[in-house]
C-alpha positions as a LaTeX table, in Angstrom:
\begin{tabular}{lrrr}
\hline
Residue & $x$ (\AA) & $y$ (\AA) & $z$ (\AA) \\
\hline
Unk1 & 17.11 & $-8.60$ & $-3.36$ \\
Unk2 & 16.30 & $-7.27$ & 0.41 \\
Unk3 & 13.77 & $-9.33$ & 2.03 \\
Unk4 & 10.80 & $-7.20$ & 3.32 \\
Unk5 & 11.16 & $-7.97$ & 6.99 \\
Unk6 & 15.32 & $-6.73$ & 6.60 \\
Unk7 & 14.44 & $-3.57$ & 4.80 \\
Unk8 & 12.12 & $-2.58$ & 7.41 \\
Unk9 & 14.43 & $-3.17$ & 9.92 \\
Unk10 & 16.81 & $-1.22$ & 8.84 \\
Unk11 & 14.65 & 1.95 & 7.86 \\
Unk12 & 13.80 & 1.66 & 11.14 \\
Unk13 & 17.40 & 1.13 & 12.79 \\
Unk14 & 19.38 & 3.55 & 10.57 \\
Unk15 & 17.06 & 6.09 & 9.25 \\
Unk16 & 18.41 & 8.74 & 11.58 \\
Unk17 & 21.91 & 7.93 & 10.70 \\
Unk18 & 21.66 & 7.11 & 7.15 \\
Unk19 & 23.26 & 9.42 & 4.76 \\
Unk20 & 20.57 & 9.22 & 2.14 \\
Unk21 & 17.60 & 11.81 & 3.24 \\
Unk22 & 14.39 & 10.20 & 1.95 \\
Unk23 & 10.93 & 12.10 & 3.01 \\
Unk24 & 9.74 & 9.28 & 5.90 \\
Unk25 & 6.44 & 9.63 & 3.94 \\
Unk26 & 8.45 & 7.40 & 1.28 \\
Unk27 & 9.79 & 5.04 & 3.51 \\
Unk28 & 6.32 & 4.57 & 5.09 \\
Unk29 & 4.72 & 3.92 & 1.87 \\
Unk30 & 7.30 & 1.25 & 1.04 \\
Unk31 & 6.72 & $-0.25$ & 4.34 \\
Unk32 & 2.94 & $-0.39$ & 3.87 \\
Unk33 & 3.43 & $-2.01$ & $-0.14$ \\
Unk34 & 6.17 & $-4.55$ & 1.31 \\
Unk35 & 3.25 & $-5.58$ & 4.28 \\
Unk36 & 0.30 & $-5.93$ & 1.56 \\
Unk37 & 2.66 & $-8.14$ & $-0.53$ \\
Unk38 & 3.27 & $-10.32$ & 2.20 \\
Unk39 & $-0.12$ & $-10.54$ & 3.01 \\
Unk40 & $-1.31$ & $-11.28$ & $-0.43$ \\
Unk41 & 1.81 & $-13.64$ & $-0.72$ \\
Unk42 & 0.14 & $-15.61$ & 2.33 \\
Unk43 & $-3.29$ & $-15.86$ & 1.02 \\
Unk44 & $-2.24$ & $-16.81$ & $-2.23$ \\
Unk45 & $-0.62$ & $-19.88$ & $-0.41$ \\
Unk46 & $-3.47$ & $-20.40$ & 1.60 \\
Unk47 & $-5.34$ & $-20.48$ & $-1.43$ \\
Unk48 & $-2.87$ & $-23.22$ & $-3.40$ \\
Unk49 & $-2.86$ & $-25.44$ & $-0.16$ \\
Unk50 & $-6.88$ & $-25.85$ & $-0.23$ \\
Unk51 & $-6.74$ & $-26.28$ & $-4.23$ \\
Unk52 & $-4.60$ & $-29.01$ & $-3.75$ \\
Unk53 & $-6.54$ & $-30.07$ & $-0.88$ \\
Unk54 & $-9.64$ & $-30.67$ & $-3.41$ \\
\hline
\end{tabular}
């Protein structure tokens, strides 16, 4: 599994280079699902913290 952050990254770093040819459309809307993931990742944590806070 490629962490979110990583797989950015490297779209970024190597997407001129890379031998694959992917529309950057597709890459874009991989980036975008990866950043609301993490952000629904956090505020489900945010969420258990002030559960267990109660």
């Amino acid at each position: 599994m490629i962490d979110g952050e990583i797989f950015m990254l490297l779209n970024k770093q190597n997407l001129e280079d890379s031998p694959f040819r992917f529309p950057d459309g597709f890459i874009l809307l991989i980036e975008d699902l990866i950043k609301k993931l993490k952000v629904k990742k956090e505020c489900t944590t945010q969420m258990s913290v002030l559960m267990d806070f109660c």
